[in-house]
Structures are given as structure tokens and as C-alpha cells.
KEVEXTI-217889 format. One line per 3 residues: for each residue x, y, z of C-alpha. Coordinates in nm, 4 decimals. Each point is the difference from the previous one (the first is absolute). Example, Ala and Ser with C-alpha at 12.3 -4.5 7.8 and 13.67 -1.06 7.14 Angstrom:
// residues 2
1.2300:-0.4500:0.7800 ~ 0.1370:0.3440:-0.0660
// end
This chain:
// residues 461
1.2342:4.2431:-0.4382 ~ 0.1480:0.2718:0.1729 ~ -0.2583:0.1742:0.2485
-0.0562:-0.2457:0.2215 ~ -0.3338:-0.0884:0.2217 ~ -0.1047:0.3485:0.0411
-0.0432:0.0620:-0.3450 ~ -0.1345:-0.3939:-0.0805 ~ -0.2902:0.0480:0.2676
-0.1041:0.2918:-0.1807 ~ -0.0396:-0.1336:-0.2852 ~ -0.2077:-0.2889:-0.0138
-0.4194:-0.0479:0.0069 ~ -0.1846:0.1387:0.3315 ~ -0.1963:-0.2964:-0.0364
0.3082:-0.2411:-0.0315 ~ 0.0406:-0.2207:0.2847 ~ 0.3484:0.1194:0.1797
-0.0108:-0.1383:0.3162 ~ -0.1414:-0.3390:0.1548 ~ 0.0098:-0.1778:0.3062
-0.2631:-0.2800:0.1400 ~ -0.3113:0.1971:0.0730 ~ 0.0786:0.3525:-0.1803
0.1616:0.1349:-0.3211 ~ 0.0928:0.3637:-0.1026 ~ -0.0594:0.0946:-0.3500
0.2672:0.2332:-0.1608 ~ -0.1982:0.3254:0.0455 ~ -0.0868:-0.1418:0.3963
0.3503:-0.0602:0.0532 ~ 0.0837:0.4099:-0.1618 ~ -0.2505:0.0903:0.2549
0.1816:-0.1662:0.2863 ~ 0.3263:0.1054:-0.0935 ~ -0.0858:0.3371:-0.0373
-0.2092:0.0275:0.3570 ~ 0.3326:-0.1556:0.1540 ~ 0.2328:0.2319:-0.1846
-0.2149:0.2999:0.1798 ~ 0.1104:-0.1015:0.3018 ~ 0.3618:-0.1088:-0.0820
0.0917:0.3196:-0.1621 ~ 0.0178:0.1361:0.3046 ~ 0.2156:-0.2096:0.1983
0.3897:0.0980:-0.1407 ~ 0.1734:0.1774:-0.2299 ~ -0.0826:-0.0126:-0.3295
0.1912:-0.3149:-0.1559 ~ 0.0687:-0.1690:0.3253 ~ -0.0409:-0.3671:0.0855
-0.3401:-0.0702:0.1084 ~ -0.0224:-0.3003:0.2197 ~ -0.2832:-0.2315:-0.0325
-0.0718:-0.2216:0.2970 ~ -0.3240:-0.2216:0.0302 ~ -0.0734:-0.3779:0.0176
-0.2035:-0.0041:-0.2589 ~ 0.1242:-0.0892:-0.3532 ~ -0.2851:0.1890:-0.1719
0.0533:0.3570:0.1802 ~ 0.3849:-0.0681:-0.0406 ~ -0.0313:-0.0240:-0.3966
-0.2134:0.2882:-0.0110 ~ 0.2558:0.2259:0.2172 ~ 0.2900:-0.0996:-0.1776
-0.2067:0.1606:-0.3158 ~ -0.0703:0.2982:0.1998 ~ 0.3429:0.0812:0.0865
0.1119:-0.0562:-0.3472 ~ -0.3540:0.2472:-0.1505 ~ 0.1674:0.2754:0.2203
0.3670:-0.1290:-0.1380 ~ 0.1285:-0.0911:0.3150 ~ 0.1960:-0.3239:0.0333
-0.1977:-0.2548:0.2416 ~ 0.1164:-0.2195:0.2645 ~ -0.2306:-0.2688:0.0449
0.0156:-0.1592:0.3413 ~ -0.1865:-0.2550:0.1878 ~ -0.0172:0.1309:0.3965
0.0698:-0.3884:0.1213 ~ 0.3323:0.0616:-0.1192 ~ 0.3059:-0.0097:0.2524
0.2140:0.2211:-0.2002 ~ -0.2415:0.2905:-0.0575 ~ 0.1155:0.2884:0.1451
0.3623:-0.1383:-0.1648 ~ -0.2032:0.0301:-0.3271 ~ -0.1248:0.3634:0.1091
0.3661:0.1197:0.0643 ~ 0.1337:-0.1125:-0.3012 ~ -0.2428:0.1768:-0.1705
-0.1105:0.2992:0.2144 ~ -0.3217:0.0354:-0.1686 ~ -0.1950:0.3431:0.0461
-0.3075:-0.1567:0.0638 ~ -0.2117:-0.3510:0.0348 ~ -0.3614:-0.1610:-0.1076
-0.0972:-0.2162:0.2678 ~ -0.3553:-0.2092:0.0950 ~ -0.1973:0.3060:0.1110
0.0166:0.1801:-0.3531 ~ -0.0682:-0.2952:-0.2056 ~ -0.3277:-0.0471:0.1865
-0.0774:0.3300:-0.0277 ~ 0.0189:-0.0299:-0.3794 ~ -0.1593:-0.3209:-0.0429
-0.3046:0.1239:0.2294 ~ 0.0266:0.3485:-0.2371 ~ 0.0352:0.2056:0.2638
0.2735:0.2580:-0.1873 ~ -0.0911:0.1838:-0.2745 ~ 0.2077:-0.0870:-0.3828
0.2247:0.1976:-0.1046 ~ 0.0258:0.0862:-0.3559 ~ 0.3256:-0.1619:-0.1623
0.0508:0.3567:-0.1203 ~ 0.1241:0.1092:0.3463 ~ 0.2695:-0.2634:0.0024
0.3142:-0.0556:-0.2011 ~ -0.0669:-0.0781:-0.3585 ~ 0.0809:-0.3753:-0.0968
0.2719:0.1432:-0.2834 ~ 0.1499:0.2062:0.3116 ~ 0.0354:-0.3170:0.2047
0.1400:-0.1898:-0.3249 ~ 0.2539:0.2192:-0.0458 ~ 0.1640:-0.0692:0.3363
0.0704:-0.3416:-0.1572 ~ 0.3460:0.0150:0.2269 ~ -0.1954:0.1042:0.2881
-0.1056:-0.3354:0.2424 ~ -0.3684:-0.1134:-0.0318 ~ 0.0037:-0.2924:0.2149
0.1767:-0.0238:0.3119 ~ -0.0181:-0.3327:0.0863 ~ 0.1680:-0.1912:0.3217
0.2134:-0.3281:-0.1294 ~ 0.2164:-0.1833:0.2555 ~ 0.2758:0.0730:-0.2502
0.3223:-0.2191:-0.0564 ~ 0.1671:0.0808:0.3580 ~ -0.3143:-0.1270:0.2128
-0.0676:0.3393:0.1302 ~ -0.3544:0.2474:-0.0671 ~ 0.0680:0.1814:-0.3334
-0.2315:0.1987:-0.1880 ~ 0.0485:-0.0574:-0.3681 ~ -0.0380:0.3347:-0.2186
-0.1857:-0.0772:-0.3072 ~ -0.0696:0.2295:-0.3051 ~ -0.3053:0.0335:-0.2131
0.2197:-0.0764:-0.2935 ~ 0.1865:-0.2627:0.1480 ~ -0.3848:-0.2060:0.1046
-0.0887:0.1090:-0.3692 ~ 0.3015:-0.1784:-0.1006 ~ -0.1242:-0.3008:0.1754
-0.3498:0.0298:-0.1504 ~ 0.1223:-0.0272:-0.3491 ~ 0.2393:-0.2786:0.0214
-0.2463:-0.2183:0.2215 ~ -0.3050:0.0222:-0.2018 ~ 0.2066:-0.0474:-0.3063
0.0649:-0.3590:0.1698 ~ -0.2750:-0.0611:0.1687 ~ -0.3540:-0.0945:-0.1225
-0.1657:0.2891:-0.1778 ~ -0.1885:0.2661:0.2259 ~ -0.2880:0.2034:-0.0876
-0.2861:0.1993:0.0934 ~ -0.2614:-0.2552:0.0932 ~ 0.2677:-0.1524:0.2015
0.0305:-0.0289:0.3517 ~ 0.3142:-0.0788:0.1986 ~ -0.0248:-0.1705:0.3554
0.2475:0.0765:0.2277 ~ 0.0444:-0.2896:0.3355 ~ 0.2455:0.2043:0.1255
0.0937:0.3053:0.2858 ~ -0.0869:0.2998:-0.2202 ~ 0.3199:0.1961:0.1169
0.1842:-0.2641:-0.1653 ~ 0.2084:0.0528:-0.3003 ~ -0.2387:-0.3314:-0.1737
-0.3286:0.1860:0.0944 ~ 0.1569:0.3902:-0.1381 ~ 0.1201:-0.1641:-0.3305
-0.3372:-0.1458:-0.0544 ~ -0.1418:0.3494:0.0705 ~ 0.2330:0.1710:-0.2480
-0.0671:-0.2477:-0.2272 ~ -0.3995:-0.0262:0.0029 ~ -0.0377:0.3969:-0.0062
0.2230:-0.0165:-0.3584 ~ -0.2150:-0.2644:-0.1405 ~ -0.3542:0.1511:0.1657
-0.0271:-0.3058:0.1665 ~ -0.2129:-0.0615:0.3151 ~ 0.2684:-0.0922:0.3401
-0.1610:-0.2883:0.2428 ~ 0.1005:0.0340:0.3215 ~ -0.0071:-0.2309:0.3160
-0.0108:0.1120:0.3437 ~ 0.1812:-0.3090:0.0965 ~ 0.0140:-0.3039:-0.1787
-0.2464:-0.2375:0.0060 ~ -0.0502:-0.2743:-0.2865 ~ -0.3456:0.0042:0.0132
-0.0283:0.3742:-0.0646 ~ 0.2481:-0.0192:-0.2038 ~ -0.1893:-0.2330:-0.2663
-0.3262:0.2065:0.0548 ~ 0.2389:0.3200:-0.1652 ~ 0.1321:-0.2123:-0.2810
-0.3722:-0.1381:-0.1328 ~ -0.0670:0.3779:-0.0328 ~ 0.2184:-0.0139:-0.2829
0.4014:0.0263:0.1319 ~ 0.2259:-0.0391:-0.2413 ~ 0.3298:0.0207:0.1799
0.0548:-0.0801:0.3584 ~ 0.3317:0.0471:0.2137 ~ 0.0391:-0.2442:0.3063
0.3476:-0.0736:0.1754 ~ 0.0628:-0.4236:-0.0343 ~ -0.1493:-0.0285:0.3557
-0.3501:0.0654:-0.1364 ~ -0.0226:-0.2368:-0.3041 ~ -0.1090:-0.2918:0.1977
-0.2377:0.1882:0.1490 ~ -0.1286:0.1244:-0.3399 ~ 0.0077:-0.3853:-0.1700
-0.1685:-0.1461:0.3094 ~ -0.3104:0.2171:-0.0294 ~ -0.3041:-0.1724:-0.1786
0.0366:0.0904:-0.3735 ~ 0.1629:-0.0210:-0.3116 ~ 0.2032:0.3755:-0.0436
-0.1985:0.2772:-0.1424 ~ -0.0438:-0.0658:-0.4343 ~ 0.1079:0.3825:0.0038
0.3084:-0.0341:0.1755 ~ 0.3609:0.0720:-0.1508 ~ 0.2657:0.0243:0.1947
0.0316:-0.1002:0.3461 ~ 0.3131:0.1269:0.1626 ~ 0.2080:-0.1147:0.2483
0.3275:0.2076:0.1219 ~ 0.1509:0.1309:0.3278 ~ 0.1490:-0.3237:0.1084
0.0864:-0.3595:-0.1507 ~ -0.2824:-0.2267:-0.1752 ~ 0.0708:-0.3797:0.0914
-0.0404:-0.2991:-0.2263 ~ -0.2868:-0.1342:0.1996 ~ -0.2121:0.3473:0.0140
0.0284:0.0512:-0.4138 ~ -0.0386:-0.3329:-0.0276 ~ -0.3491:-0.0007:0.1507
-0.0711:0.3400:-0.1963 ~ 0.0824:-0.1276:-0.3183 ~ -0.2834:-0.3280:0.0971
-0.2294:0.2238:0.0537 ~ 0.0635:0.1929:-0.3278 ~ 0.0658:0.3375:0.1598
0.1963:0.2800:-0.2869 ~ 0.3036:-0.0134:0.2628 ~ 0.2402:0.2790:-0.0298
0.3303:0.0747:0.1947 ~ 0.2109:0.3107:0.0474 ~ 0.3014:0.0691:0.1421
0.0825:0.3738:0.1672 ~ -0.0073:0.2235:0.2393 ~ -0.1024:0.3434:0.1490
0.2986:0.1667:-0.1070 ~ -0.0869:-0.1109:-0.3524 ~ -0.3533:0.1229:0.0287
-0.0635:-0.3895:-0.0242 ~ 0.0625:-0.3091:-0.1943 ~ 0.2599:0.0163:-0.2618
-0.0289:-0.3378:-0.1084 ~ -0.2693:-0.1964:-0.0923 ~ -0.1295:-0.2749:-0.1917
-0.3164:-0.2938:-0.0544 ~ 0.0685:-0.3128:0.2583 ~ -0.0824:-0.2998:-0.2011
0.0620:-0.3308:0.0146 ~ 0.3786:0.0699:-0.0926 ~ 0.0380:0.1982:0.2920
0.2015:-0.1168:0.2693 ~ 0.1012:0.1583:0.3816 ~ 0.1868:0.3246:0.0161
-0.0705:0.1336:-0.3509 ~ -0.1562:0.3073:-0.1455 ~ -0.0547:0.1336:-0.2714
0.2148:0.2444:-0.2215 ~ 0.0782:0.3237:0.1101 ~ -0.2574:0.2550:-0.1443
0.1012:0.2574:-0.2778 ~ 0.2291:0.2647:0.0927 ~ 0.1229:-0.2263:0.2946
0.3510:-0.1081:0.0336 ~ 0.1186:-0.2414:0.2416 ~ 0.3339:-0.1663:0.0833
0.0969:-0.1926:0.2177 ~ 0.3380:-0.0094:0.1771 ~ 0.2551:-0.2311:-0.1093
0.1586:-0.0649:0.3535 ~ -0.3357:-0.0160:0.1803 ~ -0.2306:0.0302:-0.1936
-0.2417:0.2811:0.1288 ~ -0.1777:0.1897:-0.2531 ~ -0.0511:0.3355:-0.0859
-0.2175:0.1973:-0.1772 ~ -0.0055:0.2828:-0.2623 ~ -0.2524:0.1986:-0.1913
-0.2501:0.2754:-0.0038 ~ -0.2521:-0.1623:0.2686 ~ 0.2688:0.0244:0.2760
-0.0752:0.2747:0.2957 ~ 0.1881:0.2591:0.0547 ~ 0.1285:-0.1187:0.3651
-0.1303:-0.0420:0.3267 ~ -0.0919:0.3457:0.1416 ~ 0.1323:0.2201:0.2687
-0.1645:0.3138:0.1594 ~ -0.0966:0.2924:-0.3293 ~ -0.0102:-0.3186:-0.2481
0.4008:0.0328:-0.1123 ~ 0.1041:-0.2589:-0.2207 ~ 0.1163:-0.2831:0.2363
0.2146:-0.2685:0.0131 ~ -0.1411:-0.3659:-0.0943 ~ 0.1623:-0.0167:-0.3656
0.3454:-0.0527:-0.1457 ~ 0.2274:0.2839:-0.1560 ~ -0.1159:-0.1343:-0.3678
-0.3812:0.0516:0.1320 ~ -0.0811:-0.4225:0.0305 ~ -0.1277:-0.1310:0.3102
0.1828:-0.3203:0.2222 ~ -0.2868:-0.1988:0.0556 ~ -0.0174:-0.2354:0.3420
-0.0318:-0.3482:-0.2326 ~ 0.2079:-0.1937:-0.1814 ~ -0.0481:-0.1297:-0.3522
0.0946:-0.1029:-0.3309 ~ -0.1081:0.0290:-0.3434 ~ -0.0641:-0.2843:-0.2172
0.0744:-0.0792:-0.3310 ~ -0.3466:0.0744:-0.1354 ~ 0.0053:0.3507:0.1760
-0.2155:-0.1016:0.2785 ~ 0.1092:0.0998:0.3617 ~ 0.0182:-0.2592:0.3103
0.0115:0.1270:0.3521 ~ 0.2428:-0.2356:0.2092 ~ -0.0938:0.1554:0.3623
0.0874:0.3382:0.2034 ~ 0.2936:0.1469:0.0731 ~ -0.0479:0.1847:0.3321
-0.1826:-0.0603:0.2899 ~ -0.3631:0.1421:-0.1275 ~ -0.2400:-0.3026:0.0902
-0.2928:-0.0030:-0.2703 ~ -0.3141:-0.2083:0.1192 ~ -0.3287:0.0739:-0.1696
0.1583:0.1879:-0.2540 ~ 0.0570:0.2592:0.2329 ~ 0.3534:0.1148:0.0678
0.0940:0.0187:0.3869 ~ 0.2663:0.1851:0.1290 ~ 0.0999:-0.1420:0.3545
0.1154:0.2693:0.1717 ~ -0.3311:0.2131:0.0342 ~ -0.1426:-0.2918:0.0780
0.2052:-0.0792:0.3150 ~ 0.0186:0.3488:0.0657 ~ -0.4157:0.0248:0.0422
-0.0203:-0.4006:0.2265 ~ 0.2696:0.1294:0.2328 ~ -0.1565:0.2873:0.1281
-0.2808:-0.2355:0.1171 ~ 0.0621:-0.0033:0.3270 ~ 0.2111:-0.3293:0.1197
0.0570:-0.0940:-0.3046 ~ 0.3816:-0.0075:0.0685 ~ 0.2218:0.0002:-0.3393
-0.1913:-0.0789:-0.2992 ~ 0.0883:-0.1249:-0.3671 ~ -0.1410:-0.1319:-0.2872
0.0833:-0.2796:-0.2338 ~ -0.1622:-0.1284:-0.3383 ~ -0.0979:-0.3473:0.0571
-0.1005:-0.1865:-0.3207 ~ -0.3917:-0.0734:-0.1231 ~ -0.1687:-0.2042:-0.2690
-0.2457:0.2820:-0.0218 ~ 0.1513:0.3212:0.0755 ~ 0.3190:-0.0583:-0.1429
0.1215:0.1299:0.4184 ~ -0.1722:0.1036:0.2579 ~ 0.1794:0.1859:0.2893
0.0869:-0.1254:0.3563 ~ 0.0393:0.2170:0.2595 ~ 0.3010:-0.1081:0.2482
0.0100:0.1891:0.3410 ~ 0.1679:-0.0665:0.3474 ~ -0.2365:0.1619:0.2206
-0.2208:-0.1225:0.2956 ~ -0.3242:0.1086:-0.1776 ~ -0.2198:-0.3007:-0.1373
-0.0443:-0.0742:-0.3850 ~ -0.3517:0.0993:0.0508 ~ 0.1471:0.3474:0.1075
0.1985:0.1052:-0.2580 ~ -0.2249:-0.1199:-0.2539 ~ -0.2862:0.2102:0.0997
0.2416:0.2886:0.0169 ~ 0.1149:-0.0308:-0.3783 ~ -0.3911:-0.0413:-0.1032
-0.0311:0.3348:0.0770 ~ 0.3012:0.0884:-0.0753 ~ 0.0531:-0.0724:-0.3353
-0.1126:-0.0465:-0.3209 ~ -0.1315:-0.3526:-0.1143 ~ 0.2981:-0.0804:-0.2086
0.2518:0.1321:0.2720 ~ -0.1566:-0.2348:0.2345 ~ 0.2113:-0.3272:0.1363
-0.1921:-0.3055:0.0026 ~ 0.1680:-0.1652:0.2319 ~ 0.1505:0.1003:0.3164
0.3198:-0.1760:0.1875 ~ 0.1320:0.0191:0.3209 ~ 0.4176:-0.0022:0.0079
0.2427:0.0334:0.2147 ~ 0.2588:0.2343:-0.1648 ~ 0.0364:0.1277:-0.3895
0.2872:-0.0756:-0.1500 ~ 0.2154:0.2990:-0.0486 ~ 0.3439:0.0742:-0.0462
0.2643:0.1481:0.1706 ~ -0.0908:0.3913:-0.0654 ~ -0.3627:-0.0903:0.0535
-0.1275:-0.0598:-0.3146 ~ -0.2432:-0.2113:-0.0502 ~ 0.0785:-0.2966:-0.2547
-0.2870:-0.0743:-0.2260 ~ 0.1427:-0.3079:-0.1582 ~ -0.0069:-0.2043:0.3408
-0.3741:0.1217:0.0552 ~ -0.0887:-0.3464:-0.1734 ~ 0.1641:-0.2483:0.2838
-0.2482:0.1451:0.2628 ~ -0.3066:-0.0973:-0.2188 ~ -0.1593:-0.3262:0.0648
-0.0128:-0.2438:-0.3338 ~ -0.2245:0.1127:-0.2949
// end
């Protein structure tokens, strides 16, 4: 398993379905077709090998830029234009050109002509620049600040293996739903991983339960939510889908309560434990009624983790790591240790029967929906809304989305205000739901704001 997606999409059925989403599905030959029309305009735009952003709101056209960008064996940066960080992303990166709304509808509507794959680079060509990026994908990173994590074909390969080898089985009449942002590291994995196994990739524009049951009685075998979304999924009408395997829940902490109610409702409840840098979960395991709060599952082949004896962060090793987060002409970055592991922001032990338990975070990244939120571009984006004063935001605890963010500011402007301002501001995830009036922030005497007294100004829970 060495050439990656380019090769995989070549490879399977035209008539195999590739692509779904509720009201349309691309077969594998229909998704070629797209790719290639795409590429024709892409190749254009940069240097041969560049970065080639990707930036559109749609989780459909995202997926099927990323695997244009990769067909002409250029690394992609995926990126949703709500973000706050973008052009951060964009200067890490310096990407030679970008996809954006206009050309996907161009291609959908088949208004540019396809490209043969013969006038691109050939898939054995693009798998031999194993060392080379593939994905370029944003992560808040351990220090709270917008990092773009560099990750290899053979490194998301590396993943591929060691997940499906602990995971329920995945094959070619398979389908994969994905509840999640596509530029996510949880929605790329699944895309890596349902182009090696010919599987079909579900996709959500946003989630929505109902929808989100209409996909699975097509026949979904897998489906990846964040813990947020399993009530959701368990209150819908129903028993779960006969065909369903694995449902799998990562990118923040499951509670008692929510796997609780999964397991009553007899979902195939999975949980995994990783991040971007790691090209996603590198533990995982079955929650059954043994399970209890805080623990995964073991840590996948290949994966080594240890945790500190003083503190007990962990770190990671082995072959799915990236390479580091990237700087302008894609140099190897910082992000990893001398020995090559990677200082994760949580804290953990393993237990006696190998299984890993998360204990909580260890820097100031607030995760709420399974989303990770960095502050700081957070604040940055509310306090340019005009009278918003000095803004910051604290993690305030929630049954449902393990946090949610609250947005603290000193300025004259009503709640109403600044609200407004970060709806169009910002991305759903990076959005405050509440919004609080103060008279100062606590800072020190340099300045500095300090995070750990955020908590006092918040009203009870």
C-alpha cells in the first residue's frame, strides 16, 4: 500500500459507487472524470509540485480537490473560507495556486473539458515522493497557535494499515459516512482509507441526524461522528442500520452518559484517540459495557506511546507521524522531538491490560464538539468588531459538547453586536455561544493575559 489515492482511484470499477452525499453520488469513473476536468484547470495555477490550496464550503467539492491536487502530485491544503486563520494557513504554506467555488461549479455543470490522466503525473511518479507532503492540513497544534501539519502519503498509508487492521473489516461494497468538516484530519483518514479498500465515502454537508440515517439505510457500514452527535444519532426514530459496523467516535472525550445511551440503543460504538499530527487516531478500541470514562482503546500497530513519568503527557512514535508543521517551500519543520516522536497536548496513562486512558489536556486548547479551538484567533477575529473592547475566550463545561466557548469582552457594544459579527466571521465551530459583558480581563503585570482566572468571571454552570 504504497501509492496512495491517486493510484487507488484509478483502479477500481467505473461503475463503483465512489462518492455519495444526500441527493447525488459519483461512481468511480464519474469521480476520474471530475478530477481530471479540475486538474485542467489546476495545472495551470503554480509551479509544478506546489501546494495547491483548496477553499470551498462544500465538503463534496473539497474531497474532490484534495484528489485533484494530489492526481497532478501536488500536496493540498484543504481550507474552509469561514476560517479566521486562513490567510495564516496560506503563509505557512505559500501555495502556488487555489480551487475555490467558481471551478467546482464549473465542473459539476461540465462546463471544462477532461483531461486525459495521461497529461498529468503518473500515480507511481506521485508515489515515489512518499517523503514529499500530500496533505497539508491546519491543526491548532500543542501551543494554541494556527499550524499546518505536513503529512506524507506514506505516513497516511501508515495509518491506513494499522487502523483497518483494528477496526471492523472494510471492503468494496462498503461505504464510509463521514459527520464531520471534510478538511479535517477524521474526514481525510476516512478518504485515504475508503479509496484503499474501493469503498464508497458518505459525506454530509452539515450534520443533520435525519440525513444522516437516510445515508446509513443505503447500506453504511462505518460512520465517524465526534461524541456531540451520538445523541442526536440514538434519538432519531430507528433501530441502527443491520449493515452497520463500526461507529466511531474521536476528536474529543466520550462521557459515561452519551455511550451509555449508545450502547441501549445497540449502536457498534467505536472510540479513537489521535490527532492531526498523527494523521489520526492512534488508539482505539470497542466501548462495551466494561468501558468506563476517559478510556480508549490500545494504541494501533506500529504506534508507540508513553507517557511521562513526572506529568504524564504522552507522546507519540511511529511511521504515521507527519513530518512537521510547514513553513514557506515545504522544509521539514519543527512540531517533533529530536528522536522523531511527537509531545501530544493530553495527558494519560496506560493500563495494565495495554489500553490507554486520557486524564484531560495539558494546555490551554479548549475542545467542544470535538473540534479543537485555539483562543487566540478567536479573540483576534471578535475584537476587530468594532466596540468590542478587549476580548477573550474561555471553555465553559457542557453535558453535550463536552465545552462550548464563551466569549468575554469589555466593550460598550451589545451582546447582540458582537455576536452577529462572529456569525460572519467565523466558522461554526469557532463560534462563542455565549457572550459576556466584563469589566476588565485579568492579566498580569507584563500584560499577559491569564487564562486560568478566565473561569471566576463565568457565571455558575
Amino acid at each position: 500500500m504504497t501509492a496512495g489515492p491517486v493510484a487507488r482511484l484509478a483502479r477500481w470499477p467505473d461503475a463503483a459507487p465512489a462518492l455519495a452525499w444526500p441527493g447525488g453520488e459519483l461512481s468511480y469513473g464519474e469521480l476520474r472524470a471530475r478530477v481530471a476536468a479540475l486538474a485542467g484547470l489546476a495545472a495551470g495555477r503554480g509551479a509544478p509540485g506546489s501546494p495547491l490550496a483548496v477553499i470551498t464550503s462544500s465538503r463534496v467539492d473539497l474531497v474532490t480537490g484534495v484528489l485533484t491536487a494530489l492526481w497532478l502530485g501536488r500536496p493540498a491544503l484543504p481550507l474552509d473560507p469561514a476560517r479566521g486563520d486562513i490567510d495564516a494557513c496560506l503563509a505557512a504554506c505559500d501555495p502556488g495556486g487555489l480551487l475555490e467555488a467558481a471551478d467546482f461549479a464549473q465542473a459539476s455543470a461540465g462546463r471544462i473539458a477532461r483531461i486525459e490522466s495521461s497529461a498529468f503525473q503518473r500515480p507511481d511518479e506521485v508515489a515515489a515522493a512518499n517523503d514529499r507532503p500530500a496533505l497539508l492540513v491546519p491543526t491548532s497544534g500543542t501551543g494554541g497557535t494556527t499550524r499546518v501539519a505536513m503529512l506524507p502519503a506514506a505516513a497516511l498509508d501508515a495509518h491506513v494499515v494499522a487502523s483497518m487492521a483494528a477496526l471492523p473489516s472494510l471492503g468494496p461494497t462498503d461505504r464510509w459516512l463521514v459527520c464531520l468538516p471534510a478538511n479535517t484530519i477524521g474526514a481525510l483518514a476516512a478518504l485515504w482509507r475508503t479509496l484503499a479498500a474501493g469503498a464508497c465515502l458518505a459525506l454530509l454537508e452539515r450534520f443533520d441526524a435525519a440525513a444522516a440515517r437516510r445515508l446509513m439505510a443505503a447500506g453504511v457500514s462505518h460512520v465517524s461522528v465526534v461524541p456531540a452527535m451520538l445523541d442526536a444519532l440514538a434519538d432519531a426514530p430507528g433501530a441502527p442500520p443491520r449493515g452497520l459496523r463500526c461507529l466511531l467516535s474521536g476528536g474529543g472525550p466520550l462521557s459515561q452518559r452519551a455511550a451509555d445511551s449508545a450502547l441501549a440503543h445497540d449502536w457498534p460504538l467505536w472510540q479513537g484517540w489521535g490527532m492531526t499530527e498523527t494523521c489520526a487516531h492512534v488508539a482505539v478500541g470497542r466501548v462495551d459495557e466494561t468501558w468506563h470514562e476517559g478510556v480508549i482503546g490500545r494504541p494501533v500497530t506500529g504506534a508507540q506511546l508513553t507517557a511521562d513519568p513526572e506529568h504524564g503527557r504522552l507522546t507519540i512514535g511511529g511511521p504515521m507521524l507527519m513530518s512537521g508543521y510547514a513553513r514557506p517551500g515545504l522544509a521539514r519543520g519543527e512540531g517533533l522531538t529530536r528522536d522523531g516522536r511527537f509531545a501530544s497536548g493530553d495527558v494519560g496513562e496506560l493500563l495494565g491490560d495495554g489500553r490507554l486512558r486520557i486524564l484531560g489536556r495539558a494546555d490551554d486548547i479548549i475542545v467542544t464538539g470535538g473540534v479543537n479551538v485555539a483562543p487566540q484567533p478567536v479573540e483576534d477575529v471578535l475584537a476587530r468588531c468594532p466596540g468590542a473592547g478587549e476580548v477573550a475566550i474561555a471553555g465553559q463545561s457542557d453535558p453535550r459538547w463536552g465545552m462550548t466557548l464563551v466569549a468575554l469582552y469589555t466593550g460598550p457594544v451589545p451582546a447582540a453586536t458582537i455576536e452577529a459579527w462572529a456569525r460572519a466571521q467565523l466558522a461554526s465551530e469557532q463560534r462563542p455561544r455565549r457572550f459576556l459583558h466584563v469589566g476588565t480581563l485579568p492579566r498580569n503585570a507584563m500584560g499577559k493575559l491569564l487564562r486560568s482566572e478566565l473561569g471566576r468571571l463565568l457565571p455558575p454552570e
